[in-house]
C-alpha positions as CSV (number, residue, x, y, z in Angstrom):
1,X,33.8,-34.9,-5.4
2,X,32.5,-32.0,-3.5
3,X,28.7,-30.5,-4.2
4,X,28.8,-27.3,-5.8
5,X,28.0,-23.7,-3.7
6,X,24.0,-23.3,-3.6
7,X,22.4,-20.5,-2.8
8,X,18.7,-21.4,-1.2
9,X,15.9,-18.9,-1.0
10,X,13.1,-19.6,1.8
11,X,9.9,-17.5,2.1
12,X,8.6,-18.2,5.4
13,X,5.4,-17.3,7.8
14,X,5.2,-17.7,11.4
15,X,3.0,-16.7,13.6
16,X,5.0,-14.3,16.1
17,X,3.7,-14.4,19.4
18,X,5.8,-16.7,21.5
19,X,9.3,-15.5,19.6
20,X,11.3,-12.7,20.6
21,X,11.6,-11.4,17.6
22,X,13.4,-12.8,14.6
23,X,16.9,-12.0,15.1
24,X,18.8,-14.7,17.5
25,X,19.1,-13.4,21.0
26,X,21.2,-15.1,24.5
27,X,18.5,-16.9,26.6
28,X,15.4,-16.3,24.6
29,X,13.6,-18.1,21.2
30,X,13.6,-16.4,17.8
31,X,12.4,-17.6,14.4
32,X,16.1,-17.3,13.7
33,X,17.5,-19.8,16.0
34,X,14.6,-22.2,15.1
35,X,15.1,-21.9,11.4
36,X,19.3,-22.3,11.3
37,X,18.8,-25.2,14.4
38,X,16.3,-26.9,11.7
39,X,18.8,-26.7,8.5
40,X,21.5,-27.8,10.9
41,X,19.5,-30.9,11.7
42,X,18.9,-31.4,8.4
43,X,22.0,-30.7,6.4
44,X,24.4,-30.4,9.0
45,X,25.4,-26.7,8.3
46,X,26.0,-24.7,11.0
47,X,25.2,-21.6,9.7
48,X,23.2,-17.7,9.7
49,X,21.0,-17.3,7.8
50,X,20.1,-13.8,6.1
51,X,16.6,-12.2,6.2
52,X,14.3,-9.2,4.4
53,X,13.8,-7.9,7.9
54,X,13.9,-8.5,11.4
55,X,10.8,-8.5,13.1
56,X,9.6,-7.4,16.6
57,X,8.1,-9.7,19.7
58,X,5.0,-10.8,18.7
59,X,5.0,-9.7,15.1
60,X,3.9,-11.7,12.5
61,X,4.9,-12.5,8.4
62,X,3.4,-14.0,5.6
63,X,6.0,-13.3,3.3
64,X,9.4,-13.6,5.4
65,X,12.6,-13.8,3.0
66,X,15.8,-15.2,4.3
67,X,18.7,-16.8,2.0
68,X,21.4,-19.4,2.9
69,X,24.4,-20.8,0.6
70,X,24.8,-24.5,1.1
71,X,26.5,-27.8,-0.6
72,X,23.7,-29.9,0.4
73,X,22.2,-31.7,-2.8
74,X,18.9,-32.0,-1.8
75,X,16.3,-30.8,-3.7
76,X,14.5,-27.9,-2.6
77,X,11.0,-29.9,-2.6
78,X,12.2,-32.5,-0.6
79,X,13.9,-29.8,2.2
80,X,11.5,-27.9,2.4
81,X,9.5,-31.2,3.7
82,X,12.3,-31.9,6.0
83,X,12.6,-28.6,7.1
84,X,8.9,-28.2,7.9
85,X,9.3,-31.8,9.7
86,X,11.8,-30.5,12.2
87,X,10.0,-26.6,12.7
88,X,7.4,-26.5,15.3
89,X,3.7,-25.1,13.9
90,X,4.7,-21.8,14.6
91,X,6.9,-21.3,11.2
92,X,5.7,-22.7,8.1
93,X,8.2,-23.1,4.9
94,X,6.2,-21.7,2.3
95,X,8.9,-22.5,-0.7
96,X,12.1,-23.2,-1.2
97,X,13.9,-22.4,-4.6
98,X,17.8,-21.8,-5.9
99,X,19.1,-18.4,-6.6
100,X,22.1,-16.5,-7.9
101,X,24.7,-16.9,-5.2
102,X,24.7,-13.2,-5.9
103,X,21.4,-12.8,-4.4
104,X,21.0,-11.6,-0.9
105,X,17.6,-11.4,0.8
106,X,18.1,-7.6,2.6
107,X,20.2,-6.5,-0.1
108,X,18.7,-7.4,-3.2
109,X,15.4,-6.5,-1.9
110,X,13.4,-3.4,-3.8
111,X,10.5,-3.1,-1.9
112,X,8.4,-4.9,0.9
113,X,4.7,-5.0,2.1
114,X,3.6,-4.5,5.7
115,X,-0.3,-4.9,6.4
116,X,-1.7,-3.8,9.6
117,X,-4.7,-5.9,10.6
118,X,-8.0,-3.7,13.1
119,X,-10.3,-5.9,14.6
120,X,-12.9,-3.1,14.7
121,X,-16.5,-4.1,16.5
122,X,-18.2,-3.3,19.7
123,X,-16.9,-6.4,21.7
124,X,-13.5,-8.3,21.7
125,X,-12.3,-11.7,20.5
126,X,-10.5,-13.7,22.3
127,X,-9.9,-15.7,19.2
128,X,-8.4,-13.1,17.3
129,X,-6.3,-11.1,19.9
130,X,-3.2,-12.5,19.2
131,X,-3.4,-11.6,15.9
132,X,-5.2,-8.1,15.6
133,X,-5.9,-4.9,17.6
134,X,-8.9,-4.6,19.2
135,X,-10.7,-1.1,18.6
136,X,-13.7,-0.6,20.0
137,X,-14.2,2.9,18.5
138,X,-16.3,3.2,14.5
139,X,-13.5,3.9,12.4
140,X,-13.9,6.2,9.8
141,X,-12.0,4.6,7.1
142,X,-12.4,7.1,4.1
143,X,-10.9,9.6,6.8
144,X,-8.2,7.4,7.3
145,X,-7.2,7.0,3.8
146,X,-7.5,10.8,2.9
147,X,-5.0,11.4,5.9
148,X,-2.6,8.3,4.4
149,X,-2.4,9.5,1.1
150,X,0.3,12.3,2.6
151,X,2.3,9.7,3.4
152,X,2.2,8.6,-0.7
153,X,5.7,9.5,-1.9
154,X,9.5,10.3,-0.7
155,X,9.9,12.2,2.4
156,X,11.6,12.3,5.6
157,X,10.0,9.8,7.7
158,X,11.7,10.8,11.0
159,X,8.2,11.8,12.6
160,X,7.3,7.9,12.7
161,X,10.3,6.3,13.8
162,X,10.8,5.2,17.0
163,X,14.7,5.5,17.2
164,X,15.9,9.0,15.5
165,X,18.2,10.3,14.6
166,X,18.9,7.1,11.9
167,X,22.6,6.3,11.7
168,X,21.9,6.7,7.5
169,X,18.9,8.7,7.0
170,X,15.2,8.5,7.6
171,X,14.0,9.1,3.7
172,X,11.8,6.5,2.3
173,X,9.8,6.5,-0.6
174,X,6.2,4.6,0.4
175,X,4.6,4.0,-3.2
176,X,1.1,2.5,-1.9
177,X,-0.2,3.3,1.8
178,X,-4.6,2.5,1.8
179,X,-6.8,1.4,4.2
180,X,-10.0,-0.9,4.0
181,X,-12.6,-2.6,5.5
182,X,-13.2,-6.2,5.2
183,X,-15.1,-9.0,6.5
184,X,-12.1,-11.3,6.6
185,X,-9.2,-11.8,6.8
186,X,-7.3,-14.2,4.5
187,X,-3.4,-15.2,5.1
188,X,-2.5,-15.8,1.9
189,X,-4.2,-13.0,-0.5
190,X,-4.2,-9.1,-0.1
191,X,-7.9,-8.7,2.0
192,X,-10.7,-7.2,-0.8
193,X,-12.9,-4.1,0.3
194,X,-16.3,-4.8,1.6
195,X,-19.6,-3.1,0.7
196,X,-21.1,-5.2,3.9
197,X,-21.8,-2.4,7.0
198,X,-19.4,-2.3,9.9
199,X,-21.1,-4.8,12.1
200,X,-20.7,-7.5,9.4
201,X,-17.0,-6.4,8.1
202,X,-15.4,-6.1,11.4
203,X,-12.0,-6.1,9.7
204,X,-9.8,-2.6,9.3
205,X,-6.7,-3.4,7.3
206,X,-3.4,-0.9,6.7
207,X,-1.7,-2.1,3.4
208,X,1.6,-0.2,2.9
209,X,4.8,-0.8,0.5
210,X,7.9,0.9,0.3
211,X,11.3,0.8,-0.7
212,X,12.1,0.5,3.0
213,X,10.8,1.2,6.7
214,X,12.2,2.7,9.9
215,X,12.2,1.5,13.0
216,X,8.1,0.9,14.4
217,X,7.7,3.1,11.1
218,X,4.2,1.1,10.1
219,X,2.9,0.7,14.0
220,X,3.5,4.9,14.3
221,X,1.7,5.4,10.8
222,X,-0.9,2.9,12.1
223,X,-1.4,4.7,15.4
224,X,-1.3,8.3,13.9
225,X,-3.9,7.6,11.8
226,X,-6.0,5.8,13.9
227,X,-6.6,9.0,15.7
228,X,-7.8,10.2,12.7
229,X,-10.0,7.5,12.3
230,X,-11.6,8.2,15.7
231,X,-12.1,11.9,14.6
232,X,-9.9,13.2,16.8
233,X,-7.2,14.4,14.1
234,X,-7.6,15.0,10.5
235,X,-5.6,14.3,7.4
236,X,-4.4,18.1,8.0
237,X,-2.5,16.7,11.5
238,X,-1.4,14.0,9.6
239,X,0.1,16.6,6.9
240,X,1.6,18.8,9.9
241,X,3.4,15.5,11.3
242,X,4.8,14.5,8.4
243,X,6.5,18.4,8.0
244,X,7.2,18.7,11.4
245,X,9.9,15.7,11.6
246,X,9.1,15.8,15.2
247,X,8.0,11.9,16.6
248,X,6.2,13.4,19.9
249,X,3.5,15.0,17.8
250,X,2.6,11.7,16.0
251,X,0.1,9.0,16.9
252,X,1.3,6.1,20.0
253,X,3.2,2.7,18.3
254,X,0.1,0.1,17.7
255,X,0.8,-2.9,19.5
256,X,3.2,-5.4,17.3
257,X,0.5,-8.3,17.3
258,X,-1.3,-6.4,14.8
259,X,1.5,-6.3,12.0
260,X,2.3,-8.4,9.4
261,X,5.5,-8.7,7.1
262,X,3.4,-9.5,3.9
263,X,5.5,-9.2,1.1
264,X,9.2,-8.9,-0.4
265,X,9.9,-8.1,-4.0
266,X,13.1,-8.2,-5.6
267,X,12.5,-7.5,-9.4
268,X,14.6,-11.0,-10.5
269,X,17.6,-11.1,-9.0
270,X,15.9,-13.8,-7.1
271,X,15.8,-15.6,-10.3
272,X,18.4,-18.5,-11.4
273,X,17.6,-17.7,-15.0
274,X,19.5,-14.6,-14.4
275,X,22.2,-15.5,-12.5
276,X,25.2,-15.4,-15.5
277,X,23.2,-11.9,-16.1
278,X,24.4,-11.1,-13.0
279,X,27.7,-12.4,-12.8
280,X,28.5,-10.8,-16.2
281,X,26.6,-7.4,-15.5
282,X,26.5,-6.8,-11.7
283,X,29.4,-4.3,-10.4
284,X,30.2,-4.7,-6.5
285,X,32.9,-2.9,-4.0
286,X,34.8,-4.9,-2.1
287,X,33.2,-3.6,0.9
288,X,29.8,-5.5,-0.1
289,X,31.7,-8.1,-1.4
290,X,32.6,-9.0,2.3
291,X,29.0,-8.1,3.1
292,X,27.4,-10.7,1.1
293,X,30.0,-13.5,1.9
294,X,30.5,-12.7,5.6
295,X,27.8,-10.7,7.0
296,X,26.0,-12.2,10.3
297,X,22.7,-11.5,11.0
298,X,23.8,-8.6,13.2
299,X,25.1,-7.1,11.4
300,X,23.0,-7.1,8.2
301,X,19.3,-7.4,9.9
302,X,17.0,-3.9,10.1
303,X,17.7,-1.1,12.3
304,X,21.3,-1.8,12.7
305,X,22.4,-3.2,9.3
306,X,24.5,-1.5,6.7
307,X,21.6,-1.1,4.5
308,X,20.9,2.5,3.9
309,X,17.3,1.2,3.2
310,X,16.9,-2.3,5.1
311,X,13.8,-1.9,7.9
312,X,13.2,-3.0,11.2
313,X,9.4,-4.5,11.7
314,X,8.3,-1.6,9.8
């Protein structure tokens, strides 16, 4: 008797700096190919798997999402242990759980978390260059955070995004955007301010959710206002940016090796408890019909999906 359909949820972190990026690519290694090459070796499945977002060269997640329907019976505990077995320590399998077969990990997604992490002190680190941006410079965060709470709310993002004009539009709604300093930096909890003076919380960090990003949207906001930080602009230029929808007036892109995918939320449609909720309640068009069932990674991953919301790297 055949297995019945599953539909697996993985939340994954890797560390980013030896991939190409996430999505699959001719001739070069991506978190994608090493995730589906893993299931295959696993389960057999020769399959795409879907994700939150599709991250740059050399950028990093915590909090990766990607979703895969499967008649494999084995537990989620147990393949997530034999997942891990076959995945290099690059990519870690945080959890594995059952969904709705509904659920779709760029579609269903409401909002995601990028954090931006500044290694800010007088003298590099080899240690932590692959994973932070060196800035020299004292950073003044309270500036900082005065100039990012412009960016609190729905506007036209055009200004930092890297490929305009968007095929959909370039309106976002960020809902939290704050800066703070730190004296460390911890992978799996949001960072806690510091009292401590500069020299002994060396740690800058950009913290910023929305209900979707733009492409190098969070490296442009992290470069614009690390201008400000510097003194060189204020949170007026940062204002002016915004309203001028113009992307040569804003800040360089921060190097990728800074960013981090933190977090996706989805508000329970990742939840199996309310999957005949969904099936009884949930109205789709035939068009994401096909999108849910068919979609390849291509097509559906940020930047170039059909998502009028879905992000690429922030």
């Amino acid at each position: 008797m055949m297995t019945r359909m599953r539909n697996l949820k993985l939340t994954v972190a890797y560390d980013g700096t030896n991939f190409a990026g996430w999505q699959v690519q001719p001739d070069k290694l991506t978190v994608q190919e090493v995730i589906e090459q893993a299931i295959f070796d696993v389960t057999g499945d020769r399959l795409r798997v879907l994700s939150a977002g599709r991250t740059d060269a050399g950028v990093h997640a915590i909090g990766q999402v990607v979703n895969f329907r499967t008649r494999t019976n084995i537990p989620p505990d147990r393949l997530r242990l034999a997942l891990q077995a076959k995945l290099g320590p690059e990519v870690t399998i945080r959890d594995i759980k059952e969904v709705p077969l509904e659920f779709h990990a760029t579609f269903s997604a409401v909002r995601k978390r990028y954090c931006y992490l500044i290694h800010n002190a007088y003298l590099s680190s080899p240690f932590l260059r692959r994973y932070s941006h060196w800035v020299r410079n004292d950073l003044d965060v309270d500036a900082m955070n005065e100039a990012a709470a412009h960016l609190v709310g729905k506007h036209d993002f055009r200004s930092f995004e890297t490929q305009w004009p968007n095929k959909a539009t370039s309106v976002r709604t960020v809902l939290d955007c704050q800066l703070l300093r730190t004296s460390e930096w911890n992978w799996s909890s949001l960072p806690v301010a510091s009292s401590l003076p500069p020299d002994q919380a060396p740690f800058v960090v950009l913290s910023i959710q929305a209900d979707g990003f733009l492409y190098n949207m969070v490296r442009t906001i992290m470069g614009t206002l690390l201008k400000v930080g510097i003194g060189k602009w204020t949170d007026k230029d940062v204002k002016r940016i915004l309203e001028s929808q113009d992307r040569n007036i804003a800040g360089p892109t921060a190097p990728a090796h800074g960013l981090y995918l933190y977090q996706v939320d989805y508000d329970g449609a990742d939840d199996l408890a309310n999957a005949n909720v969904l099936r009884e309640g949930f109205t789709i068009t035939r068009n994401h019909r096909v999108l849910l069932e068919q979609a390849s990674p291509s097509d559906v991953d940020e930047g170039i999906d059909l998502a009028e919301n879905e992000d690429h790297n922030g």
